[in-house]
N, C-alpha and C positions, 0 to 999 in steps of 0.2 A: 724908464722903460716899463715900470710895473702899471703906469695909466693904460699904455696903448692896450696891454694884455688882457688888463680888464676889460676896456671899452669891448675886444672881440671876443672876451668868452660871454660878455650881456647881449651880444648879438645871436653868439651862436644857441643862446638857451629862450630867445625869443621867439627862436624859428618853428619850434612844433607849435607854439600855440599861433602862430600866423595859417601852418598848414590846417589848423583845426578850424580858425575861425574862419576861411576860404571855405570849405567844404560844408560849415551850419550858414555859411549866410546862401549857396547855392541849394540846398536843401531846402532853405525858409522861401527862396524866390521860387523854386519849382514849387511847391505845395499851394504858395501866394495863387502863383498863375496858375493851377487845374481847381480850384474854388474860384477863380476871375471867370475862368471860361464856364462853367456850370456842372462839368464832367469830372466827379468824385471818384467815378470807380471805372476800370480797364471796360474798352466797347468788349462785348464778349463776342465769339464764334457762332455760328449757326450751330455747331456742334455741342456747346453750350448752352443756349436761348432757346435753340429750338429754331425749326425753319428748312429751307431746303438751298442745298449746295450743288450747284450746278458746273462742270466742267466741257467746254466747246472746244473741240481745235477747228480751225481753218484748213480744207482739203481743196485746193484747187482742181479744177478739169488738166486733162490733159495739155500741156505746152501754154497753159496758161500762172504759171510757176510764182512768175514775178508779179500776179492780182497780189500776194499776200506780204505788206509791206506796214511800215508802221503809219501811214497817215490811211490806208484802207482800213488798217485793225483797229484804228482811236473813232474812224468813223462807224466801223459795226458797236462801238462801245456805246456812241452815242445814239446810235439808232436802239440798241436791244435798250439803253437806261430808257429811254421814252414809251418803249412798251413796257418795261418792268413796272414801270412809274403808272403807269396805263391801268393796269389791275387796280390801283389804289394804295402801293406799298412808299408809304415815303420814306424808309428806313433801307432800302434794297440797295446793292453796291454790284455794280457791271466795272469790273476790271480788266486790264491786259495780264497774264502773266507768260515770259517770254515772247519769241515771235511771231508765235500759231496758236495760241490758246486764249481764250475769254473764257474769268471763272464769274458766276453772277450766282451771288448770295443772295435769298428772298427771307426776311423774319418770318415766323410765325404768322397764321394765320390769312395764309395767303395759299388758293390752291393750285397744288404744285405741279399738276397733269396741265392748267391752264397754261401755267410762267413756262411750263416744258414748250407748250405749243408756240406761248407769243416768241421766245427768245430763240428756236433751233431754227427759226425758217427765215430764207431771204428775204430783204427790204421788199417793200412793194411800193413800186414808184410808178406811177400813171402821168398823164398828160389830158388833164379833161377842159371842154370850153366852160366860161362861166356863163352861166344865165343870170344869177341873179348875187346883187352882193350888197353888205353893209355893215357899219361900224355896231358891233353888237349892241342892241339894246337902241338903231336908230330904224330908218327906214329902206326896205326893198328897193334897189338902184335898177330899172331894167332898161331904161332910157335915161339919156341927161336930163336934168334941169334947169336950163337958162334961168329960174328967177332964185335959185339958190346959190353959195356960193363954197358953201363947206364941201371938202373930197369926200368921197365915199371910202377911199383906201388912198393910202400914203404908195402903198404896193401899185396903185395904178400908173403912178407916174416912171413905172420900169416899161420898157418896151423890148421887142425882139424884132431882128432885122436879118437879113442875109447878111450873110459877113462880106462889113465893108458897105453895106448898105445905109442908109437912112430912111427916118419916120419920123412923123411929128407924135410931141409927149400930147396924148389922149389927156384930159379932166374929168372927173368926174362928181357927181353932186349926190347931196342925199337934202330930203326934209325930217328933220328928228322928232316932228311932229305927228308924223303918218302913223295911223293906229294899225291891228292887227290883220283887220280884214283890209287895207290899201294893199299892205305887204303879198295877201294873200292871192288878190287879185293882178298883182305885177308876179309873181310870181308863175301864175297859171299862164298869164299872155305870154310869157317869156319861152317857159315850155312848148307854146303852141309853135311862138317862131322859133325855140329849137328844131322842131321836127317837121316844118313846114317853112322852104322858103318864102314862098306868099305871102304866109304870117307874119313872117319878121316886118316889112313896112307896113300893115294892116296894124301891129303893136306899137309900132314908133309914131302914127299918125296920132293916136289920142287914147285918152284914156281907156281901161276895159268897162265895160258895162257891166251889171251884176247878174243879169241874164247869159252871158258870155262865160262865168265864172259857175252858173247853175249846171250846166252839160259838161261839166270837168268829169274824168273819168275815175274809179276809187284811187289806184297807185299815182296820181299825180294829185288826189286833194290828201291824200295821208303823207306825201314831199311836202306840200303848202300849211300842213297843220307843223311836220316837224319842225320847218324854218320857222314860221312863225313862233315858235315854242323855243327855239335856239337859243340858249345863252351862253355864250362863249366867253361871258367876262367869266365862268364858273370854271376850277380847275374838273370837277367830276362833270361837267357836263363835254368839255372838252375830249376829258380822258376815254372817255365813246364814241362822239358824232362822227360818223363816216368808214370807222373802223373796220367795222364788218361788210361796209357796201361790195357789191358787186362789180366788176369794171364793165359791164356790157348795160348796168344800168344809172339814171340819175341817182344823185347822193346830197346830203346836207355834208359842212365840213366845218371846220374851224382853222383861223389862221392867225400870224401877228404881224400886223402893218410895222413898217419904219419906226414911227411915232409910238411903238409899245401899246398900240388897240388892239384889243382883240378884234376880228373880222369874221363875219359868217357868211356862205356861200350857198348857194344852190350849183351843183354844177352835172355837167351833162356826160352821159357815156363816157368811158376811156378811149381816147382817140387814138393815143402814141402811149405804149407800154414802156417801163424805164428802160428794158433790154433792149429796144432799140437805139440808145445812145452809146453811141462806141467809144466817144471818147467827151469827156469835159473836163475845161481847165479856167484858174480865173488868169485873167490877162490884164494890166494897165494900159489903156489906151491912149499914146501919145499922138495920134493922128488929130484926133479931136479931145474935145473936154468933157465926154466921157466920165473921163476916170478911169475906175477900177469897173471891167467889165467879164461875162462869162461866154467864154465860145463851146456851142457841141459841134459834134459830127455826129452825125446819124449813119445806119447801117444801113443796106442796100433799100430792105424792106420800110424801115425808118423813116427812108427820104420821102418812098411813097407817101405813107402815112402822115406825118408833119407839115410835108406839102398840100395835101389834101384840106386838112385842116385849117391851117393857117388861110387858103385860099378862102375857103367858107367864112370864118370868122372876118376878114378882111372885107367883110360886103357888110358888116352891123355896125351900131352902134355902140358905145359906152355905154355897161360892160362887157357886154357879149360879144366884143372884140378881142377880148380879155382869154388868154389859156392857164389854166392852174395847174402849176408842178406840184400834186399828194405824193407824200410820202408816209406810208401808215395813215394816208388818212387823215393826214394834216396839209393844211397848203400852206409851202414855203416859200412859194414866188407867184406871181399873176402877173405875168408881164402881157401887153396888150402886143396887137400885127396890125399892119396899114397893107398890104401886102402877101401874096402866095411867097413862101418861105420855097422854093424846089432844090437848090443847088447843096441839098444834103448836110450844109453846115449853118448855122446862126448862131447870135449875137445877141446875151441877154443886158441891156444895159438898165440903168437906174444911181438913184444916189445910195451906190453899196461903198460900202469900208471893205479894205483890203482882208479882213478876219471875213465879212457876211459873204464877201464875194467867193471864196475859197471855201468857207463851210458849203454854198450854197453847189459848187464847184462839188466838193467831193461828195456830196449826198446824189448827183447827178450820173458820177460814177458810180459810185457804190452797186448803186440799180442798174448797174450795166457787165455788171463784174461778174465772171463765171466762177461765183463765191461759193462754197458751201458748208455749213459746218456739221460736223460730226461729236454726238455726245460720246463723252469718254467715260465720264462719271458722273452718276446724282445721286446726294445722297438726300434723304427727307430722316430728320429727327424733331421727335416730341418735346414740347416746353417739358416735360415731366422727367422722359431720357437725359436732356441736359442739364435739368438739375441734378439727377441725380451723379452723371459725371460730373459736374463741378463739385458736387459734395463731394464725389472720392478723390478729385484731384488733390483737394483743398488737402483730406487727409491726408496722403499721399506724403505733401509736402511735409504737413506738420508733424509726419513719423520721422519723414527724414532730418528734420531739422533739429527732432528732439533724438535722433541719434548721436546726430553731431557734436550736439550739445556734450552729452553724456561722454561722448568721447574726450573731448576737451576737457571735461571735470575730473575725471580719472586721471589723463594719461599727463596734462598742462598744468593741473592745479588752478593755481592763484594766474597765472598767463589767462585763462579762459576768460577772467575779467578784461583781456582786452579784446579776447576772439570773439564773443558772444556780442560787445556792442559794434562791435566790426561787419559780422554776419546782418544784425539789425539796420544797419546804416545801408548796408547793399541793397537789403531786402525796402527796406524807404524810397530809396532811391529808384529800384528797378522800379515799384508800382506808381510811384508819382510818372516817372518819364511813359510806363505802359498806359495810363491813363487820358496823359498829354497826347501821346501818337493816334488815340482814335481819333479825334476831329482833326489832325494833324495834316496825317498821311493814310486814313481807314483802317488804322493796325485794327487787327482782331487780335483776343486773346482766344485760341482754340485750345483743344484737350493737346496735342502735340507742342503747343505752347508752354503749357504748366508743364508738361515733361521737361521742356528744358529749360525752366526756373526751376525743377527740384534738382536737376543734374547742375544746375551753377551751385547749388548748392557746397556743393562736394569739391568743386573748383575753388570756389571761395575760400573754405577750410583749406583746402592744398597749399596754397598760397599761405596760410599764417603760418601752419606748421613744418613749411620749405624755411621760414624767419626763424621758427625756435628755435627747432634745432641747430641751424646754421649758430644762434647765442650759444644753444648749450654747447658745441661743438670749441667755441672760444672761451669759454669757461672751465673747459676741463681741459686746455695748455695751461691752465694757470692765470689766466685775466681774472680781474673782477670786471660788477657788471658793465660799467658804462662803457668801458672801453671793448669790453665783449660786442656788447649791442653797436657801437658804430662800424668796428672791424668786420661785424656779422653781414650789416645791412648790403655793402659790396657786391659780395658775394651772391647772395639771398634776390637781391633785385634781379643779377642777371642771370638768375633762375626759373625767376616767376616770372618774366617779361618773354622767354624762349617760350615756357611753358605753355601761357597764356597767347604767346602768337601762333602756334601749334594749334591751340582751339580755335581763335577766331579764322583763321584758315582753312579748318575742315569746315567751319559754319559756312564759310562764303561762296568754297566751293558746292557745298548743300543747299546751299541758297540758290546760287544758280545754275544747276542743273537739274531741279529737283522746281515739279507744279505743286498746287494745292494746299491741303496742308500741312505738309512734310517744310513747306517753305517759314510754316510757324515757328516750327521746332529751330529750323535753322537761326531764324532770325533772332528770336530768345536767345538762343546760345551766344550768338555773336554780342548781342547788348550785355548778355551779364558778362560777360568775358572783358568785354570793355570797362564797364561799371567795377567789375577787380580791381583791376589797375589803378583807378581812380581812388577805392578806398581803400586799397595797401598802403599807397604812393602818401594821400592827404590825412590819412586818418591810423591805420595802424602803425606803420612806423613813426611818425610825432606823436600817439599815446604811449608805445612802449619808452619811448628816449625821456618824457616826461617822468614816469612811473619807477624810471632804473634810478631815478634820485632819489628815490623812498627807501627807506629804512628795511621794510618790509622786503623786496625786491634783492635792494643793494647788498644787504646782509645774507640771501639763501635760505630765507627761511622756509623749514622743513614745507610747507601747505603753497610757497610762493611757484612750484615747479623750476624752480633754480635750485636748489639745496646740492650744494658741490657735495656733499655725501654721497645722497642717491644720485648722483651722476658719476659718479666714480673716481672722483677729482680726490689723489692725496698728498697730503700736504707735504712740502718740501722737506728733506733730510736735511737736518741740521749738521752742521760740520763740526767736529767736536776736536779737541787737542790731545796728542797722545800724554800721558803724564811723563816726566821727565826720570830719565833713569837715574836711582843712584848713585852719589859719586862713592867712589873708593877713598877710605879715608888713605892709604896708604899714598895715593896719584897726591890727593888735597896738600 
């Protein structure tokens, strides 16, 4: 019987150092992977860095309640990142938080009255015909080219139909050969048959002449110098063209074909404003082979409008058969018309994926939504301001930390050699995982962040000294240590586990009903709260169970914070024997 007993007390004394080594090899993996990814150090806060903090809610019109929903609010995210992005910020973060509100953090160096202007104000979504189009960096498309055989856009081959309608898929060509002045000149003809029906088959019969191109007017050869100049493989050149155009005038644009080309545009007037589309959705079309397709309905005025259009454009050629959906200023569709569009509804079809058909779907809405948002808050702080808060935060902590400390040297003694590497192990822990979570999930560390890493502080301590005491507590009935520390742990765990669900519960509820960044604070708290548990459970209790085998510990010595002395423990009364009475010699 004495084997088996052995066998299970080598088991049970190989368990802390199992807990120990779980806990350094997860350590050694986080640290591994935030030096794999390249991210050393926590993304920090605007309120840190420096930069400007933007807070939007979503206010609907009257009885219009149900515009503000979660596939509306992820498409204003994607619309406001494309202008934040627009300024030249590649580091900017456009977020949801809750179900009405977009917070959009701009870094440094970015001016903040502009990011106010591009991100507070609704999409602008147009409907303009093209004149002229081509694979950036080839040649001006204003007419086909029978002896070419390359498309000019992958986009051309989507068309628009009366719903339930058909048209033949338009081709079109470009020569990647044609220099500046060809461009310049199909350009200008193109304008002419925009503004003159006449012109249009006068442009289609043959080439322009350079005489034709001499009597251009200044606002249409400063359009023909822009296109020409257009490079839309460029992210900054992008981040502009058409931006700012007018809707009642021509405009240059940039777009992204199928094929991932960039595409540049010449295109004409706003014909159909986005707010004339009442309603769009993507639909799969099982009648034909289609595919995945987009239906609108236009609004009373709308039908005019699109119908008028479409009928015009239905008398040209490829591309000026062609209408372009801008959005900001970019074009996201150019579907071509065979066809007057009148019956208030169409049919945008092409080779779309179920993802392009539905983005392209809800940016159609978006522009139709009686959206509006409202600033709640902005704040704009200096790179210099948030240093110098992170310098006080920093200290902040490192006062509190060296409280703790101090507390535990005094009041624990020789125990602080396990609380102080316990604290250290949380503190490892929290920044490796805060590190990891900014390319993660965009964690920022803000100033209400580092509040509640110095407030887990204090948690963390709670939690060793809800352990001690519960030892010392078994120590002065009379245990020695070991059996103190296992009797103790029972207890002590479902202490610290009440405790520790008590915080992360207020966290969560602070998390979610709480914007901005009060949401920092919450969140911190909730992760150190968790990361507690983590190193009481792996790390404090299998160092203390280790350490109660020591000499030092095992025996009380006076410096170990066990000393059954100063704990008030005294030692058992001996039971002693009364002496025996004398006998009588008289009785003897």
């Amino acid at each position: 019987m004495a084997a088996p007993k052995k066998g299970r007390s080598a088991s049970a004394q190989s368990k802390p150092w199992r807990s120990l080594a779980l806990i350094l090899i997860a350590i050694v993996a986080l640290t591994g992977g935030m030096f794999a990814s390249g991210h050393t150090t926590p993304r920090l806060g605007i309120d840190l860095a420096g930069g400007t903090s933007i807070t939007l809610r979503a206010v609907p019109e009257k009885g219009q309640e149900s515009a503000i929903n979660k596939t509306n609010m992820n498409t204003a995210v994607d619309i406001m990142n494309r202008r934040v992005n627009g300024l030249g910020v590649s580091e900017a973060e456009v977020q949801t938080q809750g179900d009405k509100n977009i917070i959009v953090n701009i870094p440094k160096g970015t001016n903040s009255k502009e990011a106010r202007d591009q991100v507070g104000t609704t999409a602008k979504l147009y409907f303009r015909p093209v004149i002229a189009t081509e694979v950036s960096g080839g040649a001006a498309t204003a007419t086909p080219s029978p002896s070419t055989s390359g498309k000019a856009t992958d986009k051309a081959t989507d068309k628009a139909t009366g719903k339930g309608g058909s048209s033949s898929s338009p081709s079109a060509s470009a020569s990647p050969s044609a220099s500046a002045s060809t461009q310049g000149r199909a350009v200008t003809d193109a304008l002419k048959a925009d503004s003159s029906p006449s012109a249009s088959s006068s442009a289609a019969a043959g080439s322009p002449t350079p005489s034709a191109s001499a009597s251009v007017d200044p606002a249409t050869a400063k359009l023909q110098a822009q296109y020409a100049a257009l490079d839309c493989s460029k992210e900054s050149v992008r981040s502009t063209a058409g931006k700012d155009a007018k809707a009642t005038e021509p405009t240059v644009a940039c777009g992204q074909n199928s094929g991932g080309q960039w595409q540049k545009y010449v295109l004409g007037a706003a014909a159909v404003d986005g707010t004339d589309v009442k309603k769009a959705q993507a639909v799969f079309n099982t009648t034909t082979a289609a595919g995945w397709t987009v239906t609108m309905e236009f609004t009373g005025k709308g039908t005019k409008k699109f119908g008028d259009i479409t009928g015009q454009l239905a008398k040209n050629q490829q591309p000026q058969n062609q209408f372009a959906i801008v959005l900001d200023g970019e074009v996201v569709s150019d579907p071509a018309v065979s066809e007057a569009l009148t019956s208030g509804s169409a049919e945008i079809s092409g080779s779309f994926g179920q993802q392009e058909a539905q983005s392209l779907a809800n940016m159609l809405s978006y522009g139709a939504l009686p959206l509006t948002f409202k600033e709640d808050s902005v704040t704009t702080v200096t790179a210099a301001l948030g240093g110098e808060q992170l310098h006080a935060g920093l200290i902040a902590g490192a006062i509190g930390l060296a409280l703790v400390v101090i507390y535990l040297l005094i009041f624990y003694r020789g125990l602080s050699v396990i609380a102080i590497p316990s604290l250290l192990v949380s503190a490892a822990l929290t920044y490796v995982i805060m590190a990891l979570l900014g390319p993660a999930i965009g964690f920022a560390l803000n100033l209400p962040a580092v509040c509640g890493a110095i407030v887990a502080i204090g948690i963390t301590a709670d939690s060793f000294i809800v352990f001690f005491e519960r030892i010392r507590d078994e120590i002065r009935e009379g245990r020695s240590l070991r059996p103190a520390v296992e009797r103790a742990w029972p207890r002590a765990r479902r202490t610290i586990l009440v405790s520790d669900f008590v915080s992360f519960l207020a966290a969560a509820v602070l998390f979610i009903v709480t914007v901005g960044k009060v949401q920092g604070f919450a969140f911190t708290l909730g992760l150190t709260t968790v990361l507690d548990v983590v190193v009481v459970f792996l790390f404090t209790k299998p160092l203390m169970t280790i350490l109660a085998r020591k000499k030092f510990f095992a025996n009380g010595h006076k410096l170990s914070g066990l000393d059954p002395k100063a704990l008030g423990v005294k030692p058992p009364l001996r039971r002693t024997r009364r002496p025996a009475a004398p006998v009588d010699p008289k009785e003897a």
